[in-house]
Backbone as a chain_set.jsonl record, in Angstrom:
{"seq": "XXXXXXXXXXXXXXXXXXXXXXXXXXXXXXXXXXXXXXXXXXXXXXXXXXXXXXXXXXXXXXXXXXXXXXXXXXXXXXXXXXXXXXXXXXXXXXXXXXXXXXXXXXXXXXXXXXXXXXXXXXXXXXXXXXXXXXXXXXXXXXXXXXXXXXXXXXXXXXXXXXXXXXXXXXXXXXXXXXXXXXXXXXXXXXXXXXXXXXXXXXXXXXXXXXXXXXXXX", "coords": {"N": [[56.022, 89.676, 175.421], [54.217, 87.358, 173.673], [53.86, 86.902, 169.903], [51.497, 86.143, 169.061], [49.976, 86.723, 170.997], [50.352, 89.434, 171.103], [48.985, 90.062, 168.745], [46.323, 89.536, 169.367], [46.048, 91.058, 171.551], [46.22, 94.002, 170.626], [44.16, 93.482, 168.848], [41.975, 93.352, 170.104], [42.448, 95.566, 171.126], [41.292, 97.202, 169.172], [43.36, 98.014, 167.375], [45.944, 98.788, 164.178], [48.156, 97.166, 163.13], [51.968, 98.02, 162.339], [54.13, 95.774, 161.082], [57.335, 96.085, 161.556], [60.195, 95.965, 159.829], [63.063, 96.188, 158.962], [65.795, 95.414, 157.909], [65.354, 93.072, 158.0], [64.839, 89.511, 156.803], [63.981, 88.538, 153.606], [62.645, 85.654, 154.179], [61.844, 86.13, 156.596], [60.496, 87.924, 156.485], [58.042, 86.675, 154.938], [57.749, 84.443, 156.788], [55.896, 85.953, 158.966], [54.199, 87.081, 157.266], [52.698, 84.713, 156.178], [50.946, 83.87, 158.663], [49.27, 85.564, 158.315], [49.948, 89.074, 158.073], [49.855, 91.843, 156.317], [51.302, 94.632, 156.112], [53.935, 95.962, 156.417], [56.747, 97.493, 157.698], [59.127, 100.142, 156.464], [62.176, 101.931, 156.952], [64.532, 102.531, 154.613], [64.678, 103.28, 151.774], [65.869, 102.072, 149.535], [66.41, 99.602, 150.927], [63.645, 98.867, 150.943], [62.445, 99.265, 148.417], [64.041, 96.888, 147.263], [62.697, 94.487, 148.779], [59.957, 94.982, 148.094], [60.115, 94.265, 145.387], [60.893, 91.743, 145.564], [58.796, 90.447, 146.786], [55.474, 89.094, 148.083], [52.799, 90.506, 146.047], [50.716, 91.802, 147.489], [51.299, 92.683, 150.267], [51.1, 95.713, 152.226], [53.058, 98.615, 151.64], [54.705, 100.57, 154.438], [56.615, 103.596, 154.388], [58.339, 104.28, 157.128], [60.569, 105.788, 157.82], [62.625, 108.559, 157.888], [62.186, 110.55, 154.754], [64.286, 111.235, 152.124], [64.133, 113.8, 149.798], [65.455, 113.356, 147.428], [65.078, 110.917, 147.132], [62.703, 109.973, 146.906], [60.922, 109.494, 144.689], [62.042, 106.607, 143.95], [59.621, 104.922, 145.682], [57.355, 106.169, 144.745], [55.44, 104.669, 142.825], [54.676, 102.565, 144.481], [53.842, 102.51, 147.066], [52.094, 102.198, 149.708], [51.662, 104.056, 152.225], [52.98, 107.057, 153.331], [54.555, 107.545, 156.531], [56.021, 109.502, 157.198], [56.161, 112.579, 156.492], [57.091, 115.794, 156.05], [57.797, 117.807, 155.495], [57.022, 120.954, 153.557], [58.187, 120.953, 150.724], [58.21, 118.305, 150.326], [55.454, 117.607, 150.176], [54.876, 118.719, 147.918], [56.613, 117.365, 146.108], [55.919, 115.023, 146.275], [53.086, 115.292, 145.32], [53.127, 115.838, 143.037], [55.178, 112.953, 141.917], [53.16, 111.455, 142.732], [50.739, 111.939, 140.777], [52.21, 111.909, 138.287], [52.605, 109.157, 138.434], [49.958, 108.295, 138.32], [48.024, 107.525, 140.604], [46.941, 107.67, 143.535], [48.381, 108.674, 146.82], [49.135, 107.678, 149.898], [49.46, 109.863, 152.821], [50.747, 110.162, 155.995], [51.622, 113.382, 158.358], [54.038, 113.782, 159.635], [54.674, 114.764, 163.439], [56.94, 116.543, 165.287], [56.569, 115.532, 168.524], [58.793, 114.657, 170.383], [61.592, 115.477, 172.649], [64.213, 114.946, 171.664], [66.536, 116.3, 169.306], [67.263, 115.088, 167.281], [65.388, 113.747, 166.11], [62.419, 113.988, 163.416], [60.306, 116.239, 162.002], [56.983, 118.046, 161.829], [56.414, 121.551, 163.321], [54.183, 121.417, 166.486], [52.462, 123.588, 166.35], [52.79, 124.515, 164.041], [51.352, 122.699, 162.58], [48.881, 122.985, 161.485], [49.229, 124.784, 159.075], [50.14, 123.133, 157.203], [47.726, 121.149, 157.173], [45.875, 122.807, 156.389], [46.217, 123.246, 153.05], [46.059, 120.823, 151.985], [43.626, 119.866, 152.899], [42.156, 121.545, 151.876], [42.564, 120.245, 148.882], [44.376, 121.113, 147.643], [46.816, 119.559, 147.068], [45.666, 117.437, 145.027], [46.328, 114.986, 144.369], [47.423, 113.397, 146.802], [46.537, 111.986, 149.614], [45.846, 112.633, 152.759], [45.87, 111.199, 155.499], [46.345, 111.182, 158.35], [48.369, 111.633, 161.286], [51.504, 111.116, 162.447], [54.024, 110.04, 165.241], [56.501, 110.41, 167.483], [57.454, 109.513, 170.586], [59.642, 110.904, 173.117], [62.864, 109.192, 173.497], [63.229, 107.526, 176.31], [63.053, 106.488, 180.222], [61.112, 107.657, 181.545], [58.021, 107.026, 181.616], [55.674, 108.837, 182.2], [56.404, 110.977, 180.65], [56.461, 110.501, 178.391], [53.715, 109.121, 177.906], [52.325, 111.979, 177.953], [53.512, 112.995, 175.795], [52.93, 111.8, 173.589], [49.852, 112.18, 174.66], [49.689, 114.896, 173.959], [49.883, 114.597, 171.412], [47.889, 113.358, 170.047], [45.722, 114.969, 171.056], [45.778, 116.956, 169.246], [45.617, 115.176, 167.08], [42.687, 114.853, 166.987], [41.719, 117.205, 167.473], [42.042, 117.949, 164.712], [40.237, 116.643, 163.148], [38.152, 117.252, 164.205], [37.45, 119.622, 163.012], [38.031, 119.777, 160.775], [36.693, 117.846, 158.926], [37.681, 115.63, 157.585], [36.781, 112.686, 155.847], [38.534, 110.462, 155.175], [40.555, 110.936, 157.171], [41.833, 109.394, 159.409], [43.719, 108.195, 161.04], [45.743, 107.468, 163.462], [49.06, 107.555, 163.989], [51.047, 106.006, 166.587], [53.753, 104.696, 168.566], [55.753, 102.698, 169.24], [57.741, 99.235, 169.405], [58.813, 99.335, 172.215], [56.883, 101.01, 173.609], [54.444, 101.418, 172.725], [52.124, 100.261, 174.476], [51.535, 102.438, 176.1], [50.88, 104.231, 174.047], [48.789, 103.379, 172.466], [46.971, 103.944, 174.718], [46.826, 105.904, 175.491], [45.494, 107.134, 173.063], [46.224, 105.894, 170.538], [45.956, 104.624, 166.804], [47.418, 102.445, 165.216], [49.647, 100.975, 165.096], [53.43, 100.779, 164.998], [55.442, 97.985, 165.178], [58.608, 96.308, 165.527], [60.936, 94.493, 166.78], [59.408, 93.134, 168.645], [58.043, 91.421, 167.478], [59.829, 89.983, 165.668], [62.215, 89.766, 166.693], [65.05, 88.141, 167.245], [64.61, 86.117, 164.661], [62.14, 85.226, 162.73], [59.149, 85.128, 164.721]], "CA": [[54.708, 89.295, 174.897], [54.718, 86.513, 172.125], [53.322, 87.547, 168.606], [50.339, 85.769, 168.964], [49.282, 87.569, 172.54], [49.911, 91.025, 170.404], [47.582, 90.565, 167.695], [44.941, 89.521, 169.761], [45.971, 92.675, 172.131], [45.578, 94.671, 169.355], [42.501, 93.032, 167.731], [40.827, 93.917, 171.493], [41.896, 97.571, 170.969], [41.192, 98.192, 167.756], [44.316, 99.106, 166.795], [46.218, 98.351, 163.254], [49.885, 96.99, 162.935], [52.502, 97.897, 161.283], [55.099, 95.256, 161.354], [58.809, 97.232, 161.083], [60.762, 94.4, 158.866], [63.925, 96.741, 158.219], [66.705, 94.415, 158.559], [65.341, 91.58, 158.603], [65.591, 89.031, 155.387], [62.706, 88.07, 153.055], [62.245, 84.576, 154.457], [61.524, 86.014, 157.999], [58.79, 88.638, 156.745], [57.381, 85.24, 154.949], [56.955, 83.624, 157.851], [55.285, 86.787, 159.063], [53.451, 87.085, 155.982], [51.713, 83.578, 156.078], [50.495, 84.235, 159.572], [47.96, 86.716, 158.17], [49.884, 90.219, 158.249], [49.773, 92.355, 155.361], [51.443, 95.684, 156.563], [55.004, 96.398, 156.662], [57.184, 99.155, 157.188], [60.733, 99.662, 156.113], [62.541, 103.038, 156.67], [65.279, 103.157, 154.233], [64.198, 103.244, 150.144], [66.582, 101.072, 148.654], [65.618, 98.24, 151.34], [61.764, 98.99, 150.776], [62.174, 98.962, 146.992], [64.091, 95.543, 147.063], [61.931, 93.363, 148.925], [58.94, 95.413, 147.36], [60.554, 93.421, 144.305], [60.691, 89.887, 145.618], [57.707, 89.612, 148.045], [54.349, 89.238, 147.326], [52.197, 91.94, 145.42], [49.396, 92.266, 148.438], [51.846, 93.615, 150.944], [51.125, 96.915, 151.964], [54.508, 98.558, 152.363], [54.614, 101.805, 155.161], [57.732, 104.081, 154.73], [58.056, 105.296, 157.92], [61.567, 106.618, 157.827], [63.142, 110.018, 156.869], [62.286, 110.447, 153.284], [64.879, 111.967, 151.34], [63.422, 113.831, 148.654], [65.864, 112.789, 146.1], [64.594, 109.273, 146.677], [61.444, 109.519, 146.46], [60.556, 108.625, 143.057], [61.787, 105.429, 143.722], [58.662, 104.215, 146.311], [55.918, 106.59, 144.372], [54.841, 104.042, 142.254], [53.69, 101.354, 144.776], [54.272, 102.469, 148.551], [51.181, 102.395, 150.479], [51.498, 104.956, 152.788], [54.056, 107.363, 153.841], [54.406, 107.894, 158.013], [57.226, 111.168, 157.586], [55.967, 113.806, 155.572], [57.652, 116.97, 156.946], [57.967, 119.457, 154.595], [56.091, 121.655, 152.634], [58.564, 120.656, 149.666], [57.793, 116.966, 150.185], [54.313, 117.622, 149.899], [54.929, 119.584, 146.732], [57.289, 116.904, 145.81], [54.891, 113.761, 146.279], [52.313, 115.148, 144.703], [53.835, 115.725, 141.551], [55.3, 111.917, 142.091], [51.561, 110.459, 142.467], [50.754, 112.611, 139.443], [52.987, 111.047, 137.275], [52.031, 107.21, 138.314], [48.101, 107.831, 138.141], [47.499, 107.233, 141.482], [46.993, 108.75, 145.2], [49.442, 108.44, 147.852], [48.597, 107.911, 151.682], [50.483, 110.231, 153.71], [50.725, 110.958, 157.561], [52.235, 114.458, 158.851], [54.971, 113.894, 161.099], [54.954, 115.67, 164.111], [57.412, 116.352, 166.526], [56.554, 115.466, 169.556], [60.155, 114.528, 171.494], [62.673, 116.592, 172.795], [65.101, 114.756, 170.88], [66.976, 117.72, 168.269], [67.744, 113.786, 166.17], [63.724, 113.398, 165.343], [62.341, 114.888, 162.506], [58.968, 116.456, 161.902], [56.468, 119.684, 161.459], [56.118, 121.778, 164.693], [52.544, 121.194, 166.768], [52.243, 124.667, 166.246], [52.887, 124.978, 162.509], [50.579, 121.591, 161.934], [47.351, 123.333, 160.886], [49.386, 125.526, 157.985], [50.352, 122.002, 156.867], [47.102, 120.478, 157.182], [44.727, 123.445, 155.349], [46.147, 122.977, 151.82], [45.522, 119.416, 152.049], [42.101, 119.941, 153.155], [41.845, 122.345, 150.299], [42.429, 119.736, 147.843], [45.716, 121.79, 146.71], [47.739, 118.528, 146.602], [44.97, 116.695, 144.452], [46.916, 113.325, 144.039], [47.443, 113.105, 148.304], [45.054, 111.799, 150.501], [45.84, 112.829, 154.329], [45.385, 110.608, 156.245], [46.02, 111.24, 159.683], [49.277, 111.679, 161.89], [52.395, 110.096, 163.273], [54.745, 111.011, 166.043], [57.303, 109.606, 168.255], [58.002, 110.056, 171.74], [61.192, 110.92, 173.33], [63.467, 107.749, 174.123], [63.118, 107.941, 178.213], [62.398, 105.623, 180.918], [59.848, 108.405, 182.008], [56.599, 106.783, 180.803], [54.838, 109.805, 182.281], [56.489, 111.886, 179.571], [56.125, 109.374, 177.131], [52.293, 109.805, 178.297], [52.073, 113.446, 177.958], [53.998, 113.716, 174.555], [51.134, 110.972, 173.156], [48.508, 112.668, 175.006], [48.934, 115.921, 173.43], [49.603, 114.506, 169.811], [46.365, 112.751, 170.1], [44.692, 116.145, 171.367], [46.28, 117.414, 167.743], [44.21, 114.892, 166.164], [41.336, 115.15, 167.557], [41.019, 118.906, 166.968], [41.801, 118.422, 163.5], [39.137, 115.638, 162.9], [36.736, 117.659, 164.367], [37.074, 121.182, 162.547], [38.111, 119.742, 159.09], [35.712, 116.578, 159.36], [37.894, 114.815, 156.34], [36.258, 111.489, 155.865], [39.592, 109.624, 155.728], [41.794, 111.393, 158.364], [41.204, 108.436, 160.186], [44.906, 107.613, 161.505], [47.075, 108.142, 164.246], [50.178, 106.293, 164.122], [51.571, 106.445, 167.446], [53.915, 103.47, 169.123], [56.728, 101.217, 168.972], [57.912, 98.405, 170.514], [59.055, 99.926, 173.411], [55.849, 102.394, 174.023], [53.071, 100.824, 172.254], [50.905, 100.134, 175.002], [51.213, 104.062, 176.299], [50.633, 105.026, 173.026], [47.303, 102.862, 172.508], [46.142, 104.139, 176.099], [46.245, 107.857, 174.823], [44.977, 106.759, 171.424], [47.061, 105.466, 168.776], [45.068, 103.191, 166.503], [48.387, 102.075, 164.47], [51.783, 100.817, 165.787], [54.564, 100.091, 164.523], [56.34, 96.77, 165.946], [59.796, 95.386, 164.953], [61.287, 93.361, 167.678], [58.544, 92.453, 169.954], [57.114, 90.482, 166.64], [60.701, 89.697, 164.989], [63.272, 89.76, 167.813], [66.356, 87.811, 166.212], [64.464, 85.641, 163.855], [60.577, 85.804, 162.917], [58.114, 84.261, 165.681]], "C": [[54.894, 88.612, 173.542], [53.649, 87.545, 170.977], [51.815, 87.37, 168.415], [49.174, 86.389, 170.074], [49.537, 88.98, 171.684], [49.253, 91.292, 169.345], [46.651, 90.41, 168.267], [44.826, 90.603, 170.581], [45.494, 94.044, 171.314], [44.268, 94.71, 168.486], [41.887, 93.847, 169.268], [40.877, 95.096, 171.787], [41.498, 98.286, 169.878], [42.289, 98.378, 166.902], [45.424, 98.514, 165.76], [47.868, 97.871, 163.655], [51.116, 97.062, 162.19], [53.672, 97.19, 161.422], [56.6, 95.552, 160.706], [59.805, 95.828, 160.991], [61.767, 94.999, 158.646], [64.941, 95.826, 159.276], [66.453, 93.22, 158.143], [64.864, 90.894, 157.084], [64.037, 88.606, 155.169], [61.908, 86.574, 153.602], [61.929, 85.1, 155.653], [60.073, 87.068, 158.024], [57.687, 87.69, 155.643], [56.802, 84.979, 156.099], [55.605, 84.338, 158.411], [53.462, 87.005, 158.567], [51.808, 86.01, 156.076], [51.245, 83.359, 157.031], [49.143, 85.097, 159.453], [48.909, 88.083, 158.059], [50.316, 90.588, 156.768], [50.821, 94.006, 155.327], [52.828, 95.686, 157.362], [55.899, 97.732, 156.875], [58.797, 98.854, 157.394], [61.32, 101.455, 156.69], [64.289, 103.542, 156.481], [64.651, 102.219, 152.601], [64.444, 102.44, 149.709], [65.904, 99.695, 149.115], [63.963, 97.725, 151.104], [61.903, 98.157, 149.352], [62.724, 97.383, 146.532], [63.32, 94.467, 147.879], [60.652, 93.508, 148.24], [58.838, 94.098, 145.655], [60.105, 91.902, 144.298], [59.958, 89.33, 146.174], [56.602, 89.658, 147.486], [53.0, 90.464, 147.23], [51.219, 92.569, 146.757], [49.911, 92.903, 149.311], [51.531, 94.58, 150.547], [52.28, 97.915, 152.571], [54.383, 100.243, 152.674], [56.234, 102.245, 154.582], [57.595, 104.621, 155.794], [59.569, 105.684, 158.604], [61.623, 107.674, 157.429], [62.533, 109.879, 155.616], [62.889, 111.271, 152.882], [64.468, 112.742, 150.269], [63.806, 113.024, 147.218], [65.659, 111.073, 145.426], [63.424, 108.533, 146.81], [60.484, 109.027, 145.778], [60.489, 107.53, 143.156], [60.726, 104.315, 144.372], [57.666, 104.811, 145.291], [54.946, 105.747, 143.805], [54.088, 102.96, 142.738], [53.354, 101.735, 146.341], [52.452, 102.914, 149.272], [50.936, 103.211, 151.164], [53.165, 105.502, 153.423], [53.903, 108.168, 155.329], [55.219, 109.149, 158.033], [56.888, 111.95, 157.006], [56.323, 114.681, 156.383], [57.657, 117.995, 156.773], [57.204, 119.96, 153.829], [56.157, 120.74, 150.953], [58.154, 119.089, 149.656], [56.729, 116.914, 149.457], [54.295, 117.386, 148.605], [55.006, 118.038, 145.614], [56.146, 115.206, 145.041], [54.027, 113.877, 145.744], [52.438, 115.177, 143.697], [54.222, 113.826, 141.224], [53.77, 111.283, 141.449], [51.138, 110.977, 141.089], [50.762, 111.307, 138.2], [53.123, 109.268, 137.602], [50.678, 106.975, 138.651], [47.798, 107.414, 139.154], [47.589, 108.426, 142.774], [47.453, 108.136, 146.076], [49.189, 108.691, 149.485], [49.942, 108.56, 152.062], [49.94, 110.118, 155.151], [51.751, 111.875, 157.893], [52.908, 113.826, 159.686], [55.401, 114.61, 162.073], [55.934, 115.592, 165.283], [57.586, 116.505, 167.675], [58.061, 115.488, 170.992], [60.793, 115.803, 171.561], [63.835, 116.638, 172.289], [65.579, 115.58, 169.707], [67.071, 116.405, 166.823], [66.249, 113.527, 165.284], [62.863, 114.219, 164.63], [60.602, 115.122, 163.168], [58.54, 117.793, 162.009], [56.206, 119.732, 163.333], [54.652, 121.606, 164.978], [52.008, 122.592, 166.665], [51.92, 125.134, 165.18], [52.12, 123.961, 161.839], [49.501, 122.02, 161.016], [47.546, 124.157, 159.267], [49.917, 124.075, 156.652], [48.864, 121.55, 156.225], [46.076, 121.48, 155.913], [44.987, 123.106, 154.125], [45.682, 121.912, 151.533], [43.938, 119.276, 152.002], [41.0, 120.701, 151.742], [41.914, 121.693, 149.136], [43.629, 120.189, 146.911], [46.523, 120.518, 146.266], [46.607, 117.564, 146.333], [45.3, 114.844, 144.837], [47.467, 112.495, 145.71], [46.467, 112.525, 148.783], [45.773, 111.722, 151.659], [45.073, 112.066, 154.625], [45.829, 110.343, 157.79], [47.985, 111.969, 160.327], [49.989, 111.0, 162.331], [53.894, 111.088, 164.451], [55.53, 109.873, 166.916], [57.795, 109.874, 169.373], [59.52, 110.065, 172.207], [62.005, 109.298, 173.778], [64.025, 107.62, 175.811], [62.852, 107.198, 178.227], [61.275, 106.236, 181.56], [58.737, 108.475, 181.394], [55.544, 107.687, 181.047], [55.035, 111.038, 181.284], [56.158, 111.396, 178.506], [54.56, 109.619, 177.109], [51.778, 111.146, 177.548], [52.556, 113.51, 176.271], [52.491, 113.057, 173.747], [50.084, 111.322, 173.469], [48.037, 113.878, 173.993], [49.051, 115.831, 171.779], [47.959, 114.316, 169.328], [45.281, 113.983, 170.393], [44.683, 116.976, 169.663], [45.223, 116.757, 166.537], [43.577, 115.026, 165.869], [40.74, 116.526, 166.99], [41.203, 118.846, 165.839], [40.941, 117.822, 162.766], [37.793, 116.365, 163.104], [36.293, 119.078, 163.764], [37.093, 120.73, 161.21], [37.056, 118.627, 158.798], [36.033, 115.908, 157.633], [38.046, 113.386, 156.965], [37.422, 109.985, 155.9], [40.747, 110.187, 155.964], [41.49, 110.552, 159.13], [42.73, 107.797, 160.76], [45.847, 108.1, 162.57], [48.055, 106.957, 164.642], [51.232, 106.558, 165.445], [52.038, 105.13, 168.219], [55.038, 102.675, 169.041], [56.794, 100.007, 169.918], [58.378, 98.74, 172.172], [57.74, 100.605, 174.392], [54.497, 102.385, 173.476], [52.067, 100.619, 173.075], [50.555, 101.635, 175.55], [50.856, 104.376, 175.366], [49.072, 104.729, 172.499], [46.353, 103.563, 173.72], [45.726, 105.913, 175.886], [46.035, 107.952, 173.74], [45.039, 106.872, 170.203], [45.963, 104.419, 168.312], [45.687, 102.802, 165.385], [49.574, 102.316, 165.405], [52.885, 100.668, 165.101], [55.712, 99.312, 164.91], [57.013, 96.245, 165.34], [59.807, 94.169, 165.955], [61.008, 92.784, 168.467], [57.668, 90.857, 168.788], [58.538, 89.371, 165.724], [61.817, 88.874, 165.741], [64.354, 89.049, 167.005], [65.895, 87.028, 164.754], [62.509, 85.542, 163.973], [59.683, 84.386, 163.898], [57.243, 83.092, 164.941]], "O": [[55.498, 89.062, 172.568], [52.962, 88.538, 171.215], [51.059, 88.14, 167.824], [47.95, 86.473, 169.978], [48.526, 89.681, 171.733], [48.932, 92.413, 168.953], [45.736, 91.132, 167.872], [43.767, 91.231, 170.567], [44.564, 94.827, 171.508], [43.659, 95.531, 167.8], [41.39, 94.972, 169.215], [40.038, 95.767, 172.388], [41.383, 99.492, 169.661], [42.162, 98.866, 165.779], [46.047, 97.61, 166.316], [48.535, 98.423, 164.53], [51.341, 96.159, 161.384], [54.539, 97.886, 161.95], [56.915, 95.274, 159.549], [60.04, 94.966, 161.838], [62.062, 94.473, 157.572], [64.992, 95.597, 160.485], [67.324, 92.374, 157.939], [64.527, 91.689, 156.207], [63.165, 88.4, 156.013], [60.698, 86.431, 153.432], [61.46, 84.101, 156.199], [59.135, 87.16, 158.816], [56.518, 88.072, 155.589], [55.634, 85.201, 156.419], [54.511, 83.774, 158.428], [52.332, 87.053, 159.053], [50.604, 86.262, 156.06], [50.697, 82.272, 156.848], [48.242, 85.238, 160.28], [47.94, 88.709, 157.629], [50.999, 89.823, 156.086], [50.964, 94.421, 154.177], [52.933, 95.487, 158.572], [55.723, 98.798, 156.284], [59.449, 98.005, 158.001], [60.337, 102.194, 156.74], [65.036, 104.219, 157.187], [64.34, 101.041, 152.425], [63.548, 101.707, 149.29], [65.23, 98.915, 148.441], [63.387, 96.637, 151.107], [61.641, 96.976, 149.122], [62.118, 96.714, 145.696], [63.457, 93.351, 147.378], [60.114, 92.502, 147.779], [57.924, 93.449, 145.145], [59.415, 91.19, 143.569], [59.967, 88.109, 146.331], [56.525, 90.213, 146.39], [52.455, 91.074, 148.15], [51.085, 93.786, 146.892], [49.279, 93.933, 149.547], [51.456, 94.901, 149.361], [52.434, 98.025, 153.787], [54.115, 101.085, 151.817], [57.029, 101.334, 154.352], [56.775, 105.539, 155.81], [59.666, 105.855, 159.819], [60.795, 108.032, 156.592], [62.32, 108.685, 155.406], [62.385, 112.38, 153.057], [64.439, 111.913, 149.359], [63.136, 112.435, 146.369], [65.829, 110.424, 144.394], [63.11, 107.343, 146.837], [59.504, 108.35, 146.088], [59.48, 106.933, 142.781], [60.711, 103.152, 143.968], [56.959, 103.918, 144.824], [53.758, 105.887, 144.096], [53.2, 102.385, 142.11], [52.424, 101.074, 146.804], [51.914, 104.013, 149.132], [49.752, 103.518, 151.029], [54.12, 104.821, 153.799], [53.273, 109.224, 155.394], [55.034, 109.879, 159.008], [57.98, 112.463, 156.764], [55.96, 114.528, 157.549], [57.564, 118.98, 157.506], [56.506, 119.123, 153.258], [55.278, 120.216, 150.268], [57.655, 118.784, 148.573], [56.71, 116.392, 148.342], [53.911, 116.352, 148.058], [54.182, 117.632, 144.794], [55.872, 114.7, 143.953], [53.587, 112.804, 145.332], [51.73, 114.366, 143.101], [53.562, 113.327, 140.313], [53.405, 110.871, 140.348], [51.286, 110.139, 140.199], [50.056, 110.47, 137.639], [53.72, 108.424, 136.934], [50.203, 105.935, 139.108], [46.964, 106.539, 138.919], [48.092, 109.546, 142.87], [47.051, 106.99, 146.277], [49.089, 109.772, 150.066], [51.08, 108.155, 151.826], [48.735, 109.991, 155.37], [52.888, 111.412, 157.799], [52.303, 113.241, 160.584], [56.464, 115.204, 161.889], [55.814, 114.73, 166.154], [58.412, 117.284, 168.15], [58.178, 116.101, 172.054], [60.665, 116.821, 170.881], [64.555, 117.635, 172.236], [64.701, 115.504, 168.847], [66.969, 116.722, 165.638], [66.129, 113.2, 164.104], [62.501, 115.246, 165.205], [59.964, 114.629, 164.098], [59.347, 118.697, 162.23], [55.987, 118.877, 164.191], [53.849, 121.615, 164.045], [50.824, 122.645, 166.999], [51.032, 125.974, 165.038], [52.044, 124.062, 160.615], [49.27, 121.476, 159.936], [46.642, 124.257, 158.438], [49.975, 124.239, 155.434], [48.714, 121.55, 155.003], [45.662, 121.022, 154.848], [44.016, 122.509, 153.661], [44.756, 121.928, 150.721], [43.253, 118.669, 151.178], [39.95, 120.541, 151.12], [41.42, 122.283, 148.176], [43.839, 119.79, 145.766], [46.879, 120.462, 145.089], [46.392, 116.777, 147.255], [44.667, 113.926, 145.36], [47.811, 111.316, 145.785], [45.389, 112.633, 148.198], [46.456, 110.701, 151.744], [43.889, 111.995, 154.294], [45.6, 109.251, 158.312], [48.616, 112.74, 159.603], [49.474, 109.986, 162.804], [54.415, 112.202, 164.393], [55.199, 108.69, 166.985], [58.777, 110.612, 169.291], [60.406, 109.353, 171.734], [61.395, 108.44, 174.416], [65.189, 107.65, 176.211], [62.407, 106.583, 177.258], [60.455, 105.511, 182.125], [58.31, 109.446, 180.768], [54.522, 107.586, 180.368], [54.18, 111.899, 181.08], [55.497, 112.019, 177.675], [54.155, 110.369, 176.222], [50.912, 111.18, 176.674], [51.814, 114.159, 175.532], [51.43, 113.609, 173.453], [49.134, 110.959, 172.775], [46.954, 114.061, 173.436], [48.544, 116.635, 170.996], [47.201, 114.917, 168.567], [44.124, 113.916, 169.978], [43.688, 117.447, 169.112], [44.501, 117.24, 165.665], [43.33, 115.326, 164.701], [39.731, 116.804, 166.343], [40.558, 119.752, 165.31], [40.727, 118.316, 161.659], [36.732, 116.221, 162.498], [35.188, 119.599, 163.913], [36.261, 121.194, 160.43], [36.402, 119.172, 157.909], [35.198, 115.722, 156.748], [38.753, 112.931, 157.864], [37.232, 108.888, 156.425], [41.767, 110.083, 155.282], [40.572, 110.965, 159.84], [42.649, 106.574, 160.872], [46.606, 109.061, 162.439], [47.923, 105.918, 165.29], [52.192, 107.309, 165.268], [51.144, 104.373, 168.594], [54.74, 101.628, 168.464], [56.108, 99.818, 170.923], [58.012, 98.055, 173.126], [57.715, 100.65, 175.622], [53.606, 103.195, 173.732], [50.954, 100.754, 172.567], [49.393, 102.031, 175.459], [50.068, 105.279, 175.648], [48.289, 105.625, 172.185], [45.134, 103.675, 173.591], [44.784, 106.684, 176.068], [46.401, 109.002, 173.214], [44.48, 107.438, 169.264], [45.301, 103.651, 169.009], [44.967, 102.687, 164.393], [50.129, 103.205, 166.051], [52.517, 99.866, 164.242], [56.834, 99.812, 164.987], [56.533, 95.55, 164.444], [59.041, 93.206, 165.999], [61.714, 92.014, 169.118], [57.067, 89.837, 169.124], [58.287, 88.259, 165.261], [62.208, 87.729, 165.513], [64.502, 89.549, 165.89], [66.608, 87.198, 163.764], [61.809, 85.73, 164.968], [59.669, 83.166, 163.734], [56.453, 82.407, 165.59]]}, "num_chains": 1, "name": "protein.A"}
């Protein structure tokens, strides 16, 4: 599917994009860029923080890798939203961060959905002990905003299905008991699994190589 058939796929579901640029060289998320998209995601720090440097200020740049704690500091100050939050200590961690650069920091909980032991994230079980402080206003300088998750790497799109179905049920129930005004996100999707993931209702993707592939579209 060219680049131009997946934004308008996207525009006709609703659903946001986050174009996954790790790798790939400043002149190719240009091209990108001057197309209209605003919304990158990188997931490793160093690479974030240097194009963060040389590209232009309006980008809004996703981490949606691991986050190390110890290298966290170096996005706090501009990073738009972070897709991995995992840990309690992160939390802790980030909010202190936002703190100390006067602003508030988009997160999304990462949950893990796969069966993969390699993919991080809070259990669907242990989500809600996650989610109350938040709700509580304990991490002031946060703003929750929704969820992200990743299905297992299978050719069994009926599991792929099911893992997305019941993240999305995760949502849902927490949208509707906590009723915070911008939990409004579920980031669920890649290039591979993006249209399953829209169909059990992601309304954010995250696409590298269907938009990039060796050099930018």
């Amino acid at each position: 599917m060219e680049y131009i058939k997946i934004l308008d796929y996207l525009k006709e579901k609703d659903v946001a994009l986050v174009a996954v640029s790790k790798t790939k060289s400043n002149e190719e998320i240009l091209d990108v860029y001057n197309r209209g998209q605003r919304d990158f995601g990188e997931n490793k720090v160093q690479e974030l923080v240097g194009k963060y440097e040389a590209l232009p200020k309006d980008i809004r740049w996703h981490m949606i890798g691991h986050l190390q704690k110890n290298k966290a500091k170096m996005i706090a100050p501009f990073v738009h939203m972070i897709h991995s939050v995992d840990s309690m200590e992160l939390i802790e961690l980030l909010d202190k961060l936002a703190l100390d650069n006067d602003r508030i920091i988009n997160i999304l909980l990462q949950v893990k959905i796969a069966e993969e032991d390699s993919k991080y994230g809070i259990s669907p079980e242990d989500l809600e002990d996650f989610v109350i402080p938040l709700y509580e206003n304990q991490f002031s300088n946060l703003r929750l905003r929704g969820l992200m998750g990743m299905a297992t790497f299978t050719d069994d799109e009926v599991q792929i299905g099911l893992e997305f179905h019941g993240l999305c049920y995760k949502y849902l129930s927490i949208h509707q008991r906590f009723h915070m005004h911008h939990f409004d996100t579920l980031s669920m999707g890649m290039s591979g699994d993006y249209q399953i993931a829209i169909e059990e209702g992601s309304n954010m993707v995250r696409i590298g190589s269907l938009i990039f592939g060796s050099r930018a579209l």
